[in-house]
C-alpha positions as CSV (number, residue, x, y, z in Angstrom):
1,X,0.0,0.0,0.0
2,X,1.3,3.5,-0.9
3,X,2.1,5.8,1.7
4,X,-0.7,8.2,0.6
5,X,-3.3,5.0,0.4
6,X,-2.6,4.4,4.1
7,X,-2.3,7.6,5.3
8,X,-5.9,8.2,4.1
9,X,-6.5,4.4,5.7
10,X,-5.1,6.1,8.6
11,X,-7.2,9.5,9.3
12,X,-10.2,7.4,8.0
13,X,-9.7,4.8,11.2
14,X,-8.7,7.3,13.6
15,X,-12.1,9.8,12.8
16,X,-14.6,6.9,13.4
17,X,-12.8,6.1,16.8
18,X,-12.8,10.0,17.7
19,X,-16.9,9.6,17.1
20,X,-16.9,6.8,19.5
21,X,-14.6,8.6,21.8
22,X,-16.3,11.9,21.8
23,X,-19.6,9.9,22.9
24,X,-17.6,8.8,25.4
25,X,-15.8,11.9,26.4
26,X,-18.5,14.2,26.7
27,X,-21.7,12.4,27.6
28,X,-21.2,12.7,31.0
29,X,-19.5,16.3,30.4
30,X,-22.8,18.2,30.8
31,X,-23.1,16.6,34.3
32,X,-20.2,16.1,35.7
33,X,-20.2,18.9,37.9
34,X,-23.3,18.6,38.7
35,X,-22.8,14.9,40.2
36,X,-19.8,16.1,42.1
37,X,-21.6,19.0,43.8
38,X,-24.7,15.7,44.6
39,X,-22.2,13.6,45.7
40,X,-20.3,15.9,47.6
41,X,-23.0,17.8,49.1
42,X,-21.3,21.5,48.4
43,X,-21.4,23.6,45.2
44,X,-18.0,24.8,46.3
45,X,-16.1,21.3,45.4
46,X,-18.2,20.9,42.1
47,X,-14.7,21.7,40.0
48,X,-13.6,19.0,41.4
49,X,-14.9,16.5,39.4
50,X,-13.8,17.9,36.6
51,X,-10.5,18.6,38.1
52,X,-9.7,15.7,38.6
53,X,-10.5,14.3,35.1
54,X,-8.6,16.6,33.5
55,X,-5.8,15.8,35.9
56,X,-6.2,12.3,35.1
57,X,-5.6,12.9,31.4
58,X,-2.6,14.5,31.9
59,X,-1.1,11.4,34.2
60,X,-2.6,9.0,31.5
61,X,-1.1,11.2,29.0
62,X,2.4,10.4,30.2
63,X,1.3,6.5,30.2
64,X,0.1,6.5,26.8
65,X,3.4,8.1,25.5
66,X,5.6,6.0,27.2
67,X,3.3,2.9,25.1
68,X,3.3,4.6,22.0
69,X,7.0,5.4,22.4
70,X,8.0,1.7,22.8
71,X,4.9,0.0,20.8
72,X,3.2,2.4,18.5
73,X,0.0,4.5,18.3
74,X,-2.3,1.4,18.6
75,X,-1.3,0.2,22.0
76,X,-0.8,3.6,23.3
77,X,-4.5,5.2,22.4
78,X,-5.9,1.8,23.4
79,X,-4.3,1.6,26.9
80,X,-6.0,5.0,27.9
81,X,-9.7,3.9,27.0
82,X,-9.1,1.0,29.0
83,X,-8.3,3.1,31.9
84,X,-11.3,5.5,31.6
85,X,-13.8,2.4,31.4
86,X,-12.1,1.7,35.1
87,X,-12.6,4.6,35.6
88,X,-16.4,4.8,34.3
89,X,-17.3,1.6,36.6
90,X,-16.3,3.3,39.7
91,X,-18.4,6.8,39.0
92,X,-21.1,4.8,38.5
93,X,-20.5,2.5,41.8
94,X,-19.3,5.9,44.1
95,X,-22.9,7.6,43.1
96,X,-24.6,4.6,44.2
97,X,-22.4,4.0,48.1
98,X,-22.1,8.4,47.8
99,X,-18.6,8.3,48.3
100,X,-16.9,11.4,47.0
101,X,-13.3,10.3,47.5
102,X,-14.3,7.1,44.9
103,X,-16.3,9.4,43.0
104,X,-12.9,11.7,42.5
105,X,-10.5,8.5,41.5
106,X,-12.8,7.6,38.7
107,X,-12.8,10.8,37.3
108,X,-9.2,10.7,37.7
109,X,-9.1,7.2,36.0
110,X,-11.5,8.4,33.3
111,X,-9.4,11.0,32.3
112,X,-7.7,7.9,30.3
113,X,-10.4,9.0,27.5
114,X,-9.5,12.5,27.5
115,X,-6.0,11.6,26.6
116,X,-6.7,8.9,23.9
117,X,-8.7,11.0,22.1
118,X,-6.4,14.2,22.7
119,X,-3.3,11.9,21.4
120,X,-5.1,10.2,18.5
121,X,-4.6,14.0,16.6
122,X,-1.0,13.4,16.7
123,X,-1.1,10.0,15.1
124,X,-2.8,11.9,11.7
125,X,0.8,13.8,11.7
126,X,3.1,10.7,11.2
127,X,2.7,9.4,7.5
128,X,1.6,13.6,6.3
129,X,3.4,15.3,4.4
130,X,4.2,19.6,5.8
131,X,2.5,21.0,3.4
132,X,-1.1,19.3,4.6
133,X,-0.2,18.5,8.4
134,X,-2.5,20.9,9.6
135,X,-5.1,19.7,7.9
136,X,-5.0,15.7,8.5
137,X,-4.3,16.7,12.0
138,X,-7.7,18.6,12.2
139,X,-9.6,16.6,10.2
140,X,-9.1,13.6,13.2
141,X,-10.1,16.6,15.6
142,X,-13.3,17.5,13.7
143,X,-14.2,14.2,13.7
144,X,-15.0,14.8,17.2
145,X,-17.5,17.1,16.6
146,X,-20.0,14.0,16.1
147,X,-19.9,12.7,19.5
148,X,-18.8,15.2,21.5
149,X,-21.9,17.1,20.2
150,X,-24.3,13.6,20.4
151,X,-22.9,13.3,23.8
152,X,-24.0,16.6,25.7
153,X,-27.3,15.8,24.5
154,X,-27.4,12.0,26.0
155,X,-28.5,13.7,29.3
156,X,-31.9,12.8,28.7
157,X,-31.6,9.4,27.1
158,X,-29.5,9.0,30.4
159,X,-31.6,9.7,32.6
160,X,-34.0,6.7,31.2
161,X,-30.9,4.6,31.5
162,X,-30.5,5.7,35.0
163,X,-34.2,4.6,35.6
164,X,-34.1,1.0,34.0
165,X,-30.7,0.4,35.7
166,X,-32.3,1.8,39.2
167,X,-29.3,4.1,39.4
168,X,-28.9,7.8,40.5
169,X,-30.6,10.1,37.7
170,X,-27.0,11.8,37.1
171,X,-25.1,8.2,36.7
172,X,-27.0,7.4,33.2
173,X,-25.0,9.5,30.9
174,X,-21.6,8.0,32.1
175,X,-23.3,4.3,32.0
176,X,-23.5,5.4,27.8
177,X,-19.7,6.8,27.8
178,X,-18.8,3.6,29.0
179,X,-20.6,1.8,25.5
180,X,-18.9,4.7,23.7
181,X,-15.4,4.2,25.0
182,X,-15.7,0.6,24.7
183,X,-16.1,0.6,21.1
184,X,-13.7,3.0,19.9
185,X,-11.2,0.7,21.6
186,X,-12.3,-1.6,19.0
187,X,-12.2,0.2,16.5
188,X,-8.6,1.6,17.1
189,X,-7.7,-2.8,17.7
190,X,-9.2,-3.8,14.6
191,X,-8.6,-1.0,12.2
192,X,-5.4,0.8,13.2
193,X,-3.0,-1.5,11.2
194,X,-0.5,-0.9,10.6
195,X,0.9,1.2,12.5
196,X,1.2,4.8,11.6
197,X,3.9,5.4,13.8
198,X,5.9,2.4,13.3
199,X,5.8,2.6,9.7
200,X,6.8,6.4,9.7
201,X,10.0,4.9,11.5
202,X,10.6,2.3,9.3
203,X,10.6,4.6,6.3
204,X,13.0,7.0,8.2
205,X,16.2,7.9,6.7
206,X,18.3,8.8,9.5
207,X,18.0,5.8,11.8
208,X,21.4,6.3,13.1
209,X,21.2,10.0,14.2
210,X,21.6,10.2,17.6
211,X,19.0,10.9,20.1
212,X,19.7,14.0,22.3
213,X,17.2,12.6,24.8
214,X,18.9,9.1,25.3
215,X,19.7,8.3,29.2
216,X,17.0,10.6,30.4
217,X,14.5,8.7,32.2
218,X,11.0,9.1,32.2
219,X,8.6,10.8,29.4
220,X,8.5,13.6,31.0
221,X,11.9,14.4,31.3
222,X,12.7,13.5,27.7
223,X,9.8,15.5,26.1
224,X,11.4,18.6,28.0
225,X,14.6,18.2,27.3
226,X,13.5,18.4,23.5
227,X,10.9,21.3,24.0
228,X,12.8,23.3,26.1
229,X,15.6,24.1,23.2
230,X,13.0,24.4,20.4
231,X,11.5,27.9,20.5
232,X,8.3,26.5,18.0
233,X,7.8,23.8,20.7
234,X,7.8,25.8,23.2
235,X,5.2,28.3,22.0
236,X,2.9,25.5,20.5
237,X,2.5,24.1,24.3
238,X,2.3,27.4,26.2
239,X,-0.6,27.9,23.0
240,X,-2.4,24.8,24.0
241,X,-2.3,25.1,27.6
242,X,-3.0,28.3,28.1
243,X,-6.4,28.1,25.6
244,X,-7.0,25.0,27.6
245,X,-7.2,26.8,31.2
246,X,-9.2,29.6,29.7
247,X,-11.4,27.2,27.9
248,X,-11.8,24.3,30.7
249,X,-12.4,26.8,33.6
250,X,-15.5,29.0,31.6
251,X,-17.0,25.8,30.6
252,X,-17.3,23.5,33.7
253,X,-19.1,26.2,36.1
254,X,-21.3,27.5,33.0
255,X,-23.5,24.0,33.7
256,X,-23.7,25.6,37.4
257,X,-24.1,28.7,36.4
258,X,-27.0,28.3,34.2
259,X,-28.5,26.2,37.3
260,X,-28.8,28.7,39.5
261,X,-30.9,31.1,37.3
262,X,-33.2,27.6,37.1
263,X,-32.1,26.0,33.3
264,X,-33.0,22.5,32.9
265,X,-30.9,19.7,32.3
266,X,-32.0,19.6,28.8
267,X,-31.0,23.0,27.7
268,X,-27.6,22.9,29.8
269,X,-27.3,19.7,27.9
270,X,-28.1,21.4,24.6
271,X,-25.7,25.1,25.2
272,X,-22.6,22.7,25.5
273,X,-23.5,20.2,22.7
274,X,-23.2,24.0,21.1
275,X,-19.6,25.0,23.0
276,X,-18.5,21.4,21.6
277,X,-20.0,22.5,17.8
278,X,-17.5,25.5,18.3
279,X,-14.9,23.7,19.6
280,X,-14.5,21.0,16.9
281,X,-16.9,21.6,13.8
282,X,-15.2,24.2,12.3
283,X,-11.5,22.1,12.7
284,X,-10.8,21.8,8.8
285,X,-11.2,25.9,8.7
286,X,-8.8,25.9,11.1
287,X,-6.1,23.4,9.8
288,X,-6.5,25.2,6.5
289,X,-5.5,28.5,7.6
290,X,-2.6,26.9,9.6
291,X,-1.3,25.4,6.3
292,X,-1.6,28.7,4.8
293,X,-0.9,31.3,6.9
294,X,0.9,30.0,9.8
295,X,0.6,28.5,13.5
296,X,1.3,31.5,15.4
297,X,-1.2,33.6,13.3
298,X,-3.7,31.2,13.8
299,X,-2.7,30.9,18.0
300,X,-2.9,34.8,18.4
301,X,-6.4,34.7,16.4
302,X,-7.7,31.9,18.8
303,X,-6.6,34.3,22.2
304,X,-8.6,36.9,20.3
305,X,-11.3,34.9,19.9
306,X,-11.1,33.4,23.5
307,X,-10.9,36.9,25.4
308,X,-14.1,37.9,23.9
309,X,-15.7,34.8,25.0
310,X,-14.6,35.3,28.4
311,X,-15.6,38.7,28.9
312,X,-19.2,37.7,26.9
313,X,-19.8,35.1,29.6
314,X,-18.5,37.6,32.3
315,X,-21.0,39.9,31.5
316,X,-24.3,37.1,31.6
317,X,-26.4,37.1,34.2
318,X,-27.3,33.1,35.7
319,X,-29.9,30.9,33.9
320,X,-29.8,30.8,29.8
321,X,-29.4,33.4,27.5
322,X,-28.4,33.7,24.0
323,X,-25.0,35.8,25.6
324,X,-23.9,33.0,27.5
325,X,-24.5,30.4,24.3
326,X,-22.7,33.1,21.9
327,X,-20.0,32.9,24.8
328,X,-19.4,29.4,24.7
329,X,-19.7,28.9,21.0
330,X,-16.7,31.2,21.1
331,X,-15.1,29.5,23.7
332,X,-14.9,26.3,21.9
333,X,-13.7,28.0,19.0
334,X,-10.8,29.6,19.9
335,X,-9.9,26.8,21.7
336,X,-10.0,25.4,18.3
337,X,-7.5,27.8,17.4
338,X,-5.2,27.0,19.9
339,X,-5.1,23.5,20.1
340,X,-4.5,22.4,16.1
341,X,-2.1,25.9,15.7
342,X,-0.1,24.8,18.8
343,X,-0.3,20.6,17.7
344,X,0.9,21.7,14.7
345,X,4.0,23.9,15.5
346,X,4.8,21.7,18.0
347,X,5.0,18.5,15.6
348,X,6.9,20.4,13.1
349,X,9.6,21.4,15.5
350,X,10.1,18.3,16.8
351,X,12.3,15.5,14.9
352,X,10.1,11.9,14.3
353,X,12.2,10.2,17.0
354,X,11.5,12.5,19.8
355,X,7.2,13.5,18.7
356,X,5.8,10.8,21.2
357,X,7.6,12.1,24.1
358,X,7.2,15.8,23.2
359,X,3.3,15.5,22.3
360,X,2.7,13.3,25.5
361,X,4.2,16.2,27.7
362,X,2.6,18.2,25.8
363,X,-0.8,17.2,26.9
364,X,0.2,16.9,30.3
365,X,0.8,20.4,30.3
366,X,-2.8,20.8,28.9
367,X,-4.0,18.7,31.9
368,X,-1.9,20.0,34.6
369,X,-3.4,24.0,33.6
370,X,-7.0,22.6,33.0
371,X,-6.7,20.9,36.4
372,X,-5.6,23.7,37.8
373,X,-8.2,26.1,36.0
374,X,-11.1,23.8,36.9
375,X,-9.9,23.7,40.7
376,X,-9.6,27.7,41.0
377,X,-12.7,27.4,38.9
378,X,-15.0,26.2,41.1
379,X,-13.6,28.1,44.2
380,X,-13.8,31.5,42.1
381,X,-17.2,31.1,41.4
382,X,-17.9,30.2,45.1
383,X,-16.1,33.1,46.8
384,X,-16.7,35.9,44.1
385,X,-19.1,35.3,41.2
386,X,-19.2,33.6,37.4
387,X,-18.5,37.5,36.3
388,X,-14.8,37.2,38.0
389,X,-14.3,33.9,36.6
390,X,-15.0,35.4,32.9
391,X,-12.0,38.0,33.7
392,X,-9.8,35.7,35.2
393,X,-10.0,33.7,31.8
394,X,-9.5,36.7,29.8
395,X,-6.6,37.3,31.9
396,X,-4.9,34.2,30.6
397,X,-6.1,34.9,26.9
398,X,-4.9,38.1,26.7
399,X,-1.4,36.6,28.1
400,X,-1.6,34.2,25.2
401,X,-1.9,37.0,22.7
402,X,1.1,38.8,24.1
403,X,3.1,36.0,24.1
404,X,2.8,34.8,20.6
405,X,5.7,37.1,19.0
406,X,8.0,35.7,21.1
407,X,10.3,33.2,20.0
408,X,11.7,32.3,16.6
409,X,9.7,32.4,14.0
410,X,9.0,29.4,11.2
411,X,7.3,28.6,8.6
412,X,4.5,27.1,11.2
């Protein structure tokens, strides 16, 4: 098979496991703060749970690199589903007993999902050729869109499930992410062969160029000690995790914020099906106008885009409005931006040898500040308001957007 042929092969398998995945992802996104705040019995810890997924993507991050490094792609993006349908079993078993602490080490195992389909993006770049990485990268993102948009929108459907299982009403829409996960897992087994990465190694020239990372232990360590010297790199993860702390901290009290001015589960459900349309429908646009115009022009557009979401949202009063929707549909796209533009810049600075290491620290950087975001997030919004969280967030964007003509610039 040509190179081309499989490469096609390639994005073609990994899209119809990111619309598994983004079922599984974002069914229970809608509700997950929500369940925390149940289980926990305070609105104050209802970050938490989302916290603590996104924390658990970045540690999983740094497991599925270290697989991918040493077996490929396949193993790697299949190791992390496995881990979030752990995960998924004990949500559903801490909701029954109410135990927060389990509650908090599934979402923390379940973050295994967030990282497989975060990853599977990078294994689009392998077999491309630079002139259309953008694009193959996004088109694996967009892909996405179909879940992650269905799955928002399960709450309802859920809460039947809930029902017939005789499980809490909040429980139902993770009981589906579980069938989600579980197939795209199969998927990725049955259909991801061979081996994108692998066979980009094989077809490598240089197989005796020496690794500037060998004797360093760990992922971590190695991924850093390539980023660190590469100026590109460097700006491509500060891109990703800084629209990832702006995005991730806006979107997981909006659920709680639309609450309290009485919104139903159904349109909460519905506004971030609509956050997800902007964060992953509009992916090929994006990759385009990578390939064409740059990375870093397309990263300073997306903190553009982000600060004006944040200070939309900032300025919405609690319940539903068509503000607060406008905000998030922003909020997803600039995220957009952010994500492929810095994946992209990243990838291209990085030699073959070193990408796993380098993208799986990479998303552990995405956790670590989404973590981090969704934490303060939640204790923001207790102490001083959803308005102060909006200009907190469009703090960190307007950061982003000063800090994108620093640093070499490339082609990306």
């Amino acid at each position: 098979m040509s190179i081309p042929a499989l490469q096609r092969r390639t994005v073609t398998t990994l899209a119809g496991s990111q619309v598994l995945g983004g079922v599984g992802v974002s069914a229970g996104a809608a509700v997950g703060a929500l369940l925390a705040a149940d289980v926990s019995g305070s609105e104050t810890w209802a970050g938490l749970g989302g916290t603590a997924q996104t924390l658990g993507g970045a540690l999983a991050a740094l497991v599925v690199a270290r697989v991918m490094a040493a077996k490929g792609r396949r193993p790697g993006l299949t190791t992390g589903y496995l881990m979030a349908i752990f995960g998924g079993l004990l949500i559903v078993a801490a909701s029954v007993v109410g135990s927060f602490a389990v509650l908090l080490v599934g979402f923390l195992l379940f973050g295994g999902a967030t990282a497989a389909n975060s990853q599977a993006r990078f294994a689009a770049t392998d077999l491309a050729d630079d002139a259309h990485r953008g694009r193959h990268l996004s088109v694996v993102v967009w892909a996405t869109t179909v879940g992650a948009v269905a799955g928002p929108n399960l709450t309802g459907p859920g809460q039947w499930v809930a029902r017939q299982l005789h499980l809490p009403a909040l429980v139902g829409p993770y009981v589906l992410s579980l069938v989600g996960i579980a197939l795209a897992a199969l998927v990725l087994t049955a259909a991801l062969r061979p081996d994108p990465l692998l066979t980009a190694r094989s077809l490598q020239v240089d197989h005796d160029e020496p690794d500037p990372t060998a004797g360093l232990e760990g992922e971590a360590t190695r991924g850093w000690a390539v980023i660190r010297t590469r100026p590109d790199a460097l700006m491509g993860v500060v891109a990703m995790a800084l629209g990832h702390v702006v995005m991730v901290s806006v979107m997981i009290m909006t659920p709680l914020h639309m609450r309290h001015g009485h919104a139903g589960l159904e349109i909460i459900g519905l506004v971030i099906s609509l956050h997800v349309v902007g964060m992953y429908a509009f992916s090929p646009l994006t990759g385009w106008a990578v390939d064409r115009w740059g990375s870093r022009a397309v990263i300073a557009v997306g903190a553009g885009v982000l600060l004006t979401a944040s200070l939309l949202a900032a300025s919405t009063a609690s319940g539903h409005s068509l503000r607060l929707t406008a905000a998030l549909v922003l909020l997803g796209m600039g995220w957009s931006c952010t994500l492929i533009a810095g994946s992209t810049l990243l990838t291209a600075a990085v030699p073959l040898r070193q990408r796993p290491a380098a993208q799986g620290l990479s998303d552990v950087a995405m956790g670590l500040a989404g973590g981090g975001g969704g934490a303060l997030a939640g204790v923001v919004v207790g102490w001083w308001g959803y308005p102060a969280l909006g200009l907190l967030a469009g703090g960190a964007a307007l950061l982003l957007g000063l800090l994108v003509p620093l640093g070499r610039r490339s082609g990306c």
